[in-house]
C-alpha positions in Angstrom: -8.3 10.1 -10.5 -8.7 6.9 -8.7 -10.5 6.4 -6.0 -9.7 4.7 -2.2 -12.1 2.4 -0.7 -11.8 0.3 2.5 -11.5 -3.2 2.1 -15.0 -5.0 2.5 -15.7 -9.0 1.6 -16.7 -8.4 -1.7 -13.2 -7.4 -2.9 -11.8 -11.2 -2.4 -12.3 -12.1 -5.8 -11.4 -8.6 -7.6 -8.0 -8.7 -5.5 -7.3 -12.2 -5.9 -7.5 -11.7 -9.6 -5.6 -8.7 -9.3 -2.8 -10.3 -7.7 -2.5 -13.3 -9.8 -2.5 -10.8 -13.0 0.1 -8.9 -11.2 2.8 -11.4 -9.4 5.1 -11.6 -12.1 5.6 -8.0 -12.4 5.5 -7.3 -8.4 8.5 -9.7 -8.4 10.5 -7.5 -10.2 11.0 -4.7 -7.5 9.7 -6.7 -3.9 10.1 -10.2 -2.6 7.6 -12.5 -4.3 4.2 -13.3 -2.0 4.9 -17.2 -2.4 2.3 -19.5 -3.6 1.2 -20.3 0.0 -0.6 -17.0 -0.5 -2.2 -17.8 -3.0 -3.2 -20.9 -2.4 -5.1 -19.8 1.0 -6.3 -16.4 -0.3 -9.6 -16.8 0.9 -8.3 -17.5 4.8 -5.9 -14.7 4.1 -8.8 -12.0 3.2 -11.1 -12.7 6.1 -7.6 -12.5 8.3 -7.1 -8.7 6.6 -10.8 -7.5 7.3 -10.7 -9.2 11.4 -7.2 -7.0 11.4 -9.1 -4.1 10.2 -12.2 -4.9 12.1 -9.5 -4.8 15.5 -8.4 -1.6 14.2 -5.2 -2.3 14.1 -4.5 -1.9 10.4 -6.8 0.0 7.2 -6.8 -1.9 4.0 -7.7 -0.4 0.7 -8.7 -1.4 -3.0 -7.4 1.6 -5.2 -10.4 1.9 -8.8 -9.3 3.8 -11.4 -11.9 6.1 -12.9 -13.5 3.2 -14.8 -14.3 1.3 -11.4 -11.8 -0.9 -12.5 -9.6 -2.7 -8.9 -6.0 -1.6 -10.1 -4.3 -1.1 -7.0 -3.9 -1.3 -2.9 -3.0 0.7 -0.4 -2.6 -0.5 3.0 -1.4 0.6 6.4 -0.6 -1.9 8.8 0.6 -2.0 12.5 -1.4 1.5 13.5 0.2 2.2 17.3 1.4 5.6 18.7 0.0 7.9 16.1 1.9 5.8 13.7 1.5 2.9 11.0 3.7 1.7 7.6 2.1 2.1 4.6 2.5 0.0 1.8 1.1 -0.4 -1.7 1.3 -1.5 -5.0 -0.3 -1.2 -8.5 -1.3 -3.2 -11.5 1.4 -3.1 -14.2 -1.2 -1.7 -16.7 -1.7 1.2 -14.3 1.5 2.4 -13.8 2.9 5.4 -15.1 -0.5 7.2 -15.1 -0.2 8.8 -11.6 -2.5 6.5 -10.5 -0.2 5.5 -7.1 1.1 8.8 -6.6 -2.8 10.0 -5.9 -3.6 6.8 -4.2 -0.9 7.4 -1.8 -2.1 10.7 -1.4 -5.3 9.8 -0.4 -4.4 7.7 1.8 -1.9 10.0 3.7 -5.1 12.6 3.6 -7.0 9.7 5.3 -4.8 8.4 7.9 -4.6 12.3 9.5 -7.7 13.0 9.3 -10.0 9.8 9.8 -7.9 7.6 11.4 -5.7 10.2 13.6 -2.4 9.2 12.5 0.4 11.9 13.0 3.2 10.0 10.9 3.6 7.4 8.4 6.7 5.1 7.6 7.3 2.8 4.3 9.5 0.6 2.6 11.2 0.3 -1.1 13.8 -1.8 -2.9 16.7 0.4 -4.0 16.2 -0.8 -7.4 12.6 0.1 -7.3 12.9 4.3 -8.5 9.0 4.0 -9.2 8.1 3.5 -5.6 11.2 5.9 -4.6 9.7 8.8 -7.0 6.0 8.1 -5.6 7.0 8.3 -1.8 9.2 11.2 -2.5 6.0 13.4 -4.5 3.6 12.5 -0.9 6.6 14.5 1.1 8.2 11.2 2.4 11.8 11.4 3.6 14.6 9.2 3.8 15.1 7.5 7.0 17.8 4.5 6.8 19.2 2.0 4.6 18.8 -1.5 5.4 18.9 -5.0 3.4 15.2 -6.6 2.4 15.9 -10.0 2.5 19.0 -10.4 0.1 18.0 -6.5 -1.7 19.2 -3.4 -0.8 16.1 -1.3 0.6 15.6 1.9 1.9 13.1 3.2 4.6 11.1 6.7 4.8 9.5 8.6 7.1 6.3 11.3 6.4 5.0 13.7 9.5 1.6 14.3 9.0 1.0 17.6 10.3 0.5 19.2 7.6 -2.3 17.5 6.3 -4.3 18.3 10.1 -3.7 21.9 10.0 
């Protein structure tokens, strides 16, 4: 199964690779990054590990079994016991479980290393990948809301379970 690891310097050019490979499909189910991002990766990476260095947020590069950078989970805005996670994975990883476990892991994680009692994400109605992930981790559905111009839907996990 894949494997999380925290987000370190040496990732820049694995990710950035990553999410070039991967824009096209990302677009289809969440608002587009924008070349801006792209065009300052390097700024934005070394923003990401100062964020994680502060502790307010835990970035992670998802590996599948072959060491091969195929995915990210993140959790951003940690406050109150609480943070959102979000994460994605490379078209030629999905359908193999790969983000189901990843999100997993990093629910296992942010109860027991970094003390979190509850977790919130985000999908795109339209996205029933995402939906079907958040749904096997034990997230529920919290509201309905638009994403820009997309219908979206938020969810809400408790944690407790995983500290008992």
């Amino acid at each position: 199964m894949p494997t999380l690891e925290p987000l370190r310097p040496d990732h820049a050019d694995a990710l950035l690779a990553f999410e070039r490979a991967n824009r096209g499909y990302f677009a289809r189910s969440i608002p587009d990054r924008g070349d801006a991002y792209f065009a300052g990766f390097a700024d934005r990476h070394a923003a990401l590990l100062a964020e994680q260095a502060e502790g307010t947020c835990r970035f992670h590069v998802v590996r599948d079994p072959a060491g091969e950078l195929v995915g990210r989970v993140n959790l951003v805005d940690l406050a109150d016991g609480s943070a959102e996670l979000g994460y994605r994975v490379a078209e030629s990883a999905a359908g193999r479980g790969i983000a189901t476990a990843a999100v997993t892991e990093a629910c296992r994680l942010a109860a027991t290393a970094y003390g979190l009692t509850a977790l919130t994400a985000v999908t795109t109605v339209d996205n029933p990948a995402s939906r079907a992930v958040l749904a096997r981790n034990g997230f529920r559905l919290d509201r309905e809301f638009l994403l820009g111009d997309r219908p979206a839907l938020a969810y809400r996990r408790s944690l407790a379970d995983l500290t008992d």
